[in-house]
One Martini backbone bead per residue (centre of mass of N, CA, C, O) as a GRO file, in nm:
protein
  203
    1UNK     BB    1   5.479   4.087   3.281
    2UNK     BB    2   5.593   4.050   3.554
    3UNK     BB    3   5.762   3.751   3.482
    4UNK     BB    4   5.930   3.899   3.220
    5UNK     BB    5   6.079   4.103   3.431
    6UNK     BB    6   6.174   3.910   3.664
    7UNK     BB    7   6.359   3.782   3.457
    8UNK     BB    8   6.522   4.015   3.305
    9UNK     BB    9   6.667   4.041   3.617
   10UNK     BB   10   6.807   3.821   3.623
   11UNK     BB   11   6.971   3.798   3.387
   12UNK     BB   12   7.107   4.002   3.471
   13UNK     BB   13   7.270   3.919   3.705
   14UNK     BB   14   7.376   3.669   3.611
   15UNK     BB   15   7.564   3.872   3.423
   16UNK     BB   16   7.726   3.966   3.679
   17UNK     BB   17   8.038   3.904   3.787
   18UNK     BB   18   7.992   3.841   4.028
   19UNK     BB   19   7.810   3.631   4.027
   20UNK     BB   20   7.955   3.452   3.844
   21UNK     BB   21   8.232   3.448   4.050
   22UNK     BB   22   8.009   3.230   4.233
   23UNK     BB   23   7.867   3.025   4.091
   24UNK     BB   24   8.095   2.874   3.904
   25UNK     BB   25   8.223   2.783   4.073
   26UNK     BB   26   8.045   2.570   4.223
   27UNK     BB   27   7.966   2.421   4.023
   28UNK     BB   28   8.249   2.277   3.938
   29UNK     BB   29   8.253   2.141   4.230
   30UNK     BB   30   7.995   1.917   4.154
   31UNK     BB   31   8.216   1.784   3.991
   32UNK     BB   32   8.399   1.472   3.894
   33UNK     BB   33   8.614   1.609   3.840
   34UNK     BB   34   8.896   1.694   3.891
   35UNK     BB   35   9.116   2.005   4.002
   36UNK     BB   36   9.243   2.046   3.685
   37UNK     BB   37   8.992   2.052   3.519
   38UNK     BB   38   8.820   2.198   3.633
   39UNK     BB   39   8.979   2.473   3.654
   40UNK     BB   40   8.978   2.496   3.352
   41UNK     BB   41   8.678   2.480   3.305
   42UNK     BB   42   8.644   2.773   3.454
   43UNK     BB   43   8.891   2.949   3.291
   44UNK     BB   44   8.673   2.964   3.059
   45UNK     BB   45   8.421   3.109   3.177
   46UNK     BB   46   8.615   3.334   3.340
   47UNK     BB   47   8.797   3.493   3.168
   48UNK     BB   48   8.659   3.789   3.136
   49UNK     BB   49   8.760   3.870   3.398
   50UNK     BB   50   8.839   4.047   3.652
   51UNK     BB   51   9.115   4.072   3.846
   52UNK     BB   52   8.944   4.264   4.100
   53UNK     BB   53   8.718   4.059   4.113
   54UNK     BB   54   8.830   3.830   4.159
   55UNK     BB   55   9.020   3.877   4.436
   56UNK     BB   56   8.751   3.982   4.602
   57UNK     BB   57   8.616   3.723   4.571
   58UNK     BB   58   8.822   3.561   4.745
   59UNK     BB   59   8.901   3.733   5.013
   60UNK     BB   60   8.540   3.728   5.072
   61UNK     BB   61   8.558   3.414   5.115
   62UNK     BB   62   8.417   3.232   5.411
   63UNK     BB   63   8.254   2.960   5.284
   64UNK     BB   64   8.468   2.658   5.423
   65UNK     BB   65   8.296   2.394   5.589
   66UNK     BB   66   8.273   2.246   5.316
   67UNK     BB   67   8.315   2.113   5.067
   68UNK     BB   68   8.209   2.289   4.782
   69UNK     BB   69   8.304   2.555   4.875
   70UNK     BB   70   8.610   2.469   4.919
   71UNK     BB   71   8.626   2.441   4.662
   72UNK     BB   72   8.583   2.652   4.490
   73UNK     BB   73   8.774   2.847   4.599
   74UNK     BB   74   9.031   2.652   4.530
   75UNK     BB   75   8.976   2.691   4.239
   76UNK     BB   76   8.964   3.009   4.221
   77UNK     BB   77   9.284   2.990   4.306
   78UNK     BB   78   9.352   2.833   4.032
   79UNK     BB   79   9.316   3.073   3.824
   80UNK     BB   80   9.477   3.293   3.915
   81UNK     BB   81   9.745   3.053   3.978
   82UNK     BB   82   9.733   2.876   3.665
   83UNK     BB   83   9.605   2.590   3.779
   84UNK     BB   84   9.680   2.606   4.110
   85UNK     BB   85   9.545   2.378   4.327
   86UNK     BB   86   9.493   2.345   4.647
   87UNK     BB   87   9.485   2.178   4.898
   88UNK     BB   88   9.348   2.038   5.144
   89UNK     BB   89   9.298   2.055   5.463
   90UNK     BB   90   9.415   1.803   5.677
   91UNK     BB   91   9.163   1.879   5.883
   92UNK     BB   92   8.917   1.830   5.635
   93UNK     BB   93   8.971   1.578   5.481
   94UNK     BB   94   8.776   1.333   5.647
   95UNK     BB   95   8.512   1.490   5.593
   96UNK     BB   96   8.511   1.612   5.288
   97UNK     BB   97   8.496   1.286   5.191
   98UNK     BB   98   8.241   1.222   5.325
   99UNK     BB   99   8.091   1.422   5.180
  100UNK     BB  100   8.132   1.383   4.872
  101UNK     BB  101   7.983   1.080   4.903
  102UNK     BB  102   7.710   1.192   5.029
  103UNK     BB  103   7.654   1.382   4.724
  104UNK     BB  104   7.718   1.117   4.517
  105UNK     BB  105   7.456   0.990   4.601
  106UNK     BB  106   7.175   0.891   4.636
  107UNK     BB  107   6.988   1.048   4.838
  108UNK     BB  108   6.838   0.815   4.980
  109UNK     BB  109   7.104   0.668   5.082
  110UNK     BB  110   7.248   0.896   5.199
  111UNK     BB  111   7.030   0.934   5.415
  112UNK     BB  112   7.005   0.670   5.510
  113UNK     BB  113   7.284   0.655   5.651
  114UNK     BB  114   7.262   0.879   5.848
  115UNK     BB  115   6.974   0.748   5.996
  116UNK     BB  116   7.101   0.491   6.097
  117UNK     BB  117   7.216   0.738   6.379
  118UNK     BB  118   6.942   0.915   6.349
  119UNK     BB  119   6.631   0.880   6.413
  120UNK     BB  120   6.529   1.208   6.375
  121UNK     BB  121   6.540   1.155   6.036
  122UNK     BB  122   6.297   0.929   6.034
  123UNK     BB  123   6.090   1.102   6.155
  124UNK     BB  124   6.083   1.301   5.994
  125UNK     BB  125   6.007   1.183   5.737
  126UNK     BB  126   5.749   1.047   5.788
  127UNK     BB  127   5.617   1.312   5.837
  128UNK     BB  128   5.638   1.422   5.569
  129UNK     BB  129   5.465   1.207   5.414
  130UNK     BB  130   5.218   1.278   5.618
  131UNK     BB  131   5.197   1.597   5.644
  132UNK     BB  132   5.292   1.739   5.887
  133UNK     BB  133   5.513   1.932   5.676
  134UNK     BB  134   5.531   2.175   5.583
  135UNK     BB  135   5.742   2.337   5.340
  136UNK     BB  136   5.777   2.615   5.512
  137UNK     BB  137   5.906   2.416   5.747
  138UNK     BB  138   6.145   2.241   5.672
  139UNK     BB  139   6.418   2.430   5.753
  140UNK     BB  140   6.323   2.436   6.082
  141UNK     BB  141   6.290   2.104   6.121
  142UNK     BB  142   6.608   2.046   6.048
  143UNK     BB  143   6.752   2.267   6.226
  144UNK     BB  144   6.647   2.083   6.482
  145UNK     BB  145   6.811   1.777   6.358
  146UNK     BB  146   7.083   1.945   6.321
  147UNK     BB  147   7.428   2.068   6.253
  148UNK     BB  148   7.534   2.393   6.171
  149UNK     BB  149   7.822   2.268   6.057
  150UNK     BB  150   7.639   2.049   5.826
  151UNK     BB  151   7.590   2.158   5.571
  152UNK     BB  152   7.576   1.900   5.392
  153UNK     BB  153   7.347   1.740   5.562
  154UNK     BB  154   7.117   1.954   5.544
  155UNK     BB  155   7.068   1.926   5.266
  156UNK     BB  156   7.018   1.668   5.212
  157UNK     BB  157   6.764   1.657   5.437
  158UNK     BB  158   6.612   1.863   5.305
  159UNK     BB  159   6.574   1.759   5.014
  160UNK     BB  160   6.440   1.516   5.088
  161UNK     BB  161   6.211   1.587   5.223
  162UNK     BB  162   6.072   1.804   5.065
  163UNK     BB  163   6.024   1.522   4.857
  164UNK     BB  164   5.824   1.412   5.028
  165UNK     BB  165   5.606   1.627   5.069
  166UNK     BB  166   5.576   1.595   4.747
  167UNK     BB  167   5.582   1.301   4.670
  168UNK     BB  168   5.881   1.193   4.583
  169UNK     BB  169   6.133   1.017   4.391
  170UNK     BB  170   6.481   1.109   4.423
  171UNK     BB  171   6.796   1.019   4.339
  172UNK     BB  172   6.959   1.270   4.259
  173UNK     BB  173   7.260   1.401   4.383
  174UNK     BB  174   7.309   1.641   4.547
  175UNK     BB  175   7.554   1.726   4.317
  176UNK     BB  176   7.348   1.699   4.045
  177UNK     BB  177   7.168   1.909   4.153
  178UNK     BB  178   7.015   2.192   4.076
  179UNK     BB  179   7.072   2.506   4.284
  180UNK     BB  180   6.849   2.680   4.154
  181UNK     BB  181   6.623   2.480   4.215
  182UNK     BB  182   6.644   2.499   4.556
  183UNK     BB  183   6.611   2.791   4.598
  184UNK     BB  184   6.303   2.769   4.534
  185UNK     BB  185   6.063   2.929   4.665
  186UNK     BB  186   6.042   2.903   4.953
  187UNK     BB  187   6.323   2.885   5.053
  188UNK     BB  188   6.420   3.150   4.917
  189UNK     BB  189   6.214   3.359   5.070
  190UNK     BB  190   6.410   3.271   5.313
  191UNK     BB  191   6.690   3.273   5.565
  192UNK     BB  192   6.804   2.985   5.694
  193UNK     BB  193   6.910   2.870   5.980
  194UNK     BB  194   7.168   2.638   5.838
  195UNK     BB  195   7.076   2.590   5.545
  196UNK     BB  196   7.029   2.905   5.419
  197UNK     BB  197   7.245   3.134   5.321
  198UNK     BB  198   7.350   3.399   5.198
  199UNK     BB  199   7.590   3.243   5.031
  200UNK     BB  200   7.413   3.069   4.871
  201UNK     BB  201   7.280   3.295   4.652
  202UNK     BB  202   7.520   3.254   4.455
  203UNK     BB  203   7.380   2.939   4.339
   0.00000   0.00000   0.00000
């Protein structure tokens, strides 16, 4: 009975405009989309969305210093705009590309690619396969060997061990994967600084 309630006050948040006009950019930011496929079937999924809501959403949008983030931001604000979708910012471009590159790549790839140039999350993967690094310490133990500005990187990493921690091999990449099933379980039980955030929980 508690997880049938549980369920049902899910359903009702999800259902709720804030959440939705949340969730479905950063949604629609993960697809190989254009950015004006992607904007037009974002209007599409949220054309019932109120004006005052949407504009709401816009204004109070602060998590803009990854590619996804900034993707649905300029996605959101291209649905306003009738489908013109803003650029990304000169100076933002060439991190930006190197994120969606390293998100669109196998997991385990992304992850080698980084690996490369840092050995301490080569040793990090190692404990974690050893069974070392516990789950509810997954998100402590990244945040120790990661850059709080990357957050794109914060996540493969995190995602990456989580996996191992599991003895699982999932090649699945980055922005392929289900965002509401990365923040299941411990992860989502506390906020972790720097790989999960308030607004992560949008997502």
């Amino acid at each position: 009975m508690l997880r049938a309630f549980a369920n049902y006050r899910q359903s009702r948040v999800r259902r709720h405009p804030l959440y939705r006009v949340q969730f479905a950019p950063r949604k629609h930011a993960r697809t190989r989309r254009s950015d004006a496929d992607a904007c037009a079937a974002l209007a599409g999924e949220i054309s019932d969305i109120p004006a005052d809501v949407l504009a709401a959403a816009i204004e109070s949008w602060r998590a803009r210093r990854d590619f996804l983030n900034d993707r649905a931001y300029r996605l959101l604000v291209g649905v306003r705009d009738g489908g013109t979708v803003p650029a990304i910012d000169p100076a933002r471009r060439e991190q930006f590309a190197r994120e969606e590159e390293l998100g669109r790549l196998p997991l385990p790839e992304a992850f080698a690619q980084l690996a490369a140039t840092r050995p301490e999350l080569r040793d990090l993967e190692n404990r974690a396969r050893a069974g070392e690094v516990p789950r509810r310490e997954v998100a402590a133990a990244v945040d120790a060997v990661t850059n709080h500005d990357e957050r794109t990187v914060m996540r493969i990493v995190a995602a990456h061990v989580m996996d191992c921690t599991r003895n699982r091999d999932d090649s699945t990449p980055l922005f392929d994967r289900d965002p509401r099933r990365d923040l299941r379980g411990r992860m989502k039980a506390s906020v972790y600084r720097g790989v999960l955030r308030p607004e992560d929980f949008h997502t």
